[in-house]
N, C-alpha and C positions, 0 to 999 in steps of 0.2 A: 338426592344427589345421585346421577348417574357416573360410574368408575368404567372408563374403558380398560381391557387388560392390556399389558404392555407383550409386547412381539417379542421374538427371540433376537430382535434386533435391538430393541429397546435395551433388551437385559446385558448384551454382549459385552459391552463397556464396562459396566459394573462386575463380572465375573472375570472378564481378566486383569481389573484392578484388583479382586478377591484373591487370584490367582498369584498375581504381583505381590503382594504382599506376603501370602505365604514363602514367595520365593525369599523375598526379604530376607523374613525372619528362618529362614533355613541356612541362607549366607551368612546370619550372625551366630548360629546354633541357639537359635532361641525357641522355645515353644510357643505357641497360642491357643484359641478357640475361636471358633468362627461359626456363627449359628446362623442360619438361612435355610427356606425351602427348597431351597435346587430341588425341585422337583422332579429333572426327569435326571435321566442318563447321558444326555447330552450335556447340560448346565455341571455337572456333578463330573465329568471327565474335565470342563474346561479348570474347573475348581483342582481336584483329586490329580489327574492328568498321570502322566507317571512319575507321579511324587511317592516312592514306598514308605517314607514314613508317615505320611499324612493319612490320618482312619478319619473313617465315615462313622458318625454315630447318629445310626439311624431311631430317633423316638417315634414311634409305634403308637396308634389311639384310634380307637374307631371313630367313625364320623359321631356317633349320639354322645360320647364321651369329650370329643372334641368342641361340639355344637354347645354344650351344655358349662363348657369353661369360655367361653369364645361369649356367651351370651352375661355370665359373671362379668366381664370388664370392664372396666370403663373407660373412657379415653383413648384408646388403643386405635392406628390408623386404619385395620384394617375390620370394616362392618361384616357382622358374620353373614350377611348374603352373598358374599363369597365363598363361603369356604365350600360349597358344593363346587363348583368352577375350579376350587384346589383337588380337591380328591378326584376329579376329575381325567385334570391335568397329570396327576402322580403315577410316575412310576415306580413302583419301591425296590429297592438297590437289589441286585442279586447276588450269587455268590459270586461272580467276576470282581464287584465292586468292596468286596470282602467287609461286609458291611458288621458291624458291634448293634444290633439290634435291640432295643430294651421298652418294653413296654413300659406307659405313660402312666396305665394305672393307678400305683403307688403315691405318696407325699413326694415332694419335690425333693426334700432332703434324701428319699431314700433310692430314686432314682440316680442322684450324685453319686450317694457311696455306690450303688451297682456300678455306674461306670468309670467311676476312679478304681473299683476293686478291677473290674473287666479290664483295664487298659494298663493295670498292675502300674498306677501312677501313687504317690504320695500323696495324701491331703495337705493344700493347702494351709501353714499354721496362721492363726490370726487370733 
């Protein structure tokens, strides 16, 4: 199966309903999470924009680290012959974008507590 990538025109629609929604949920004081590659600094402005309370958590993984869980999944829409064409594309946040950076490394659970401890949030009870 050949995947064409989509344009910045493609993605527009979908970032500033990404966008939209954040506003939303700022109008009701509500919090969220919102996981996506915005990729560069353009997509990640239309997201972020000058919203100051909305953080970037940027997750951190080298591509053999990445390739190598990407190759683990199954069912997952996106085939890892892309993920070269992703690291490609990526620009990683800089300090403008005041990014929470956390390497991927670790177990998943302890990535969480890093950035719940990092964003001085509560854990979730359940």
């Amino acid at each position: 199966m050949r995947y064409l990538p989509l344009t910045d025109d493609d993605r527009r629609p979908w970032l500033e309903a990404v966008a939209a929604w954040i506003d939303n949920q700022r109008a009701q004081s509500r919090s969220g999470i919102i996981t996506c590659s915005a990729l560069t600094r353009a997509y990640r402005a239309v997201i972020v924009g000058h919203r100051p309370e909305v953080r970037l958590v940027y997750l951190r993984g080298s591509f053999e680290l990445i390739s190598r869980r990407l190759a683990q999944r199954r069912g997952h829409f996106m085939p890892a012959s892309l993920l070269k064409s992703q690291f490609d594309a990526l620009e990683e946040p800089g300090p403008g974008e005041n990014p929470l950076t956390v390497d991927i490394g670790p177990a998943p659970d302890q990535i969480t507590s890093e950035i719940i401890m990092r964003l001085n949030l509560q854990p979730a009870s359940g």
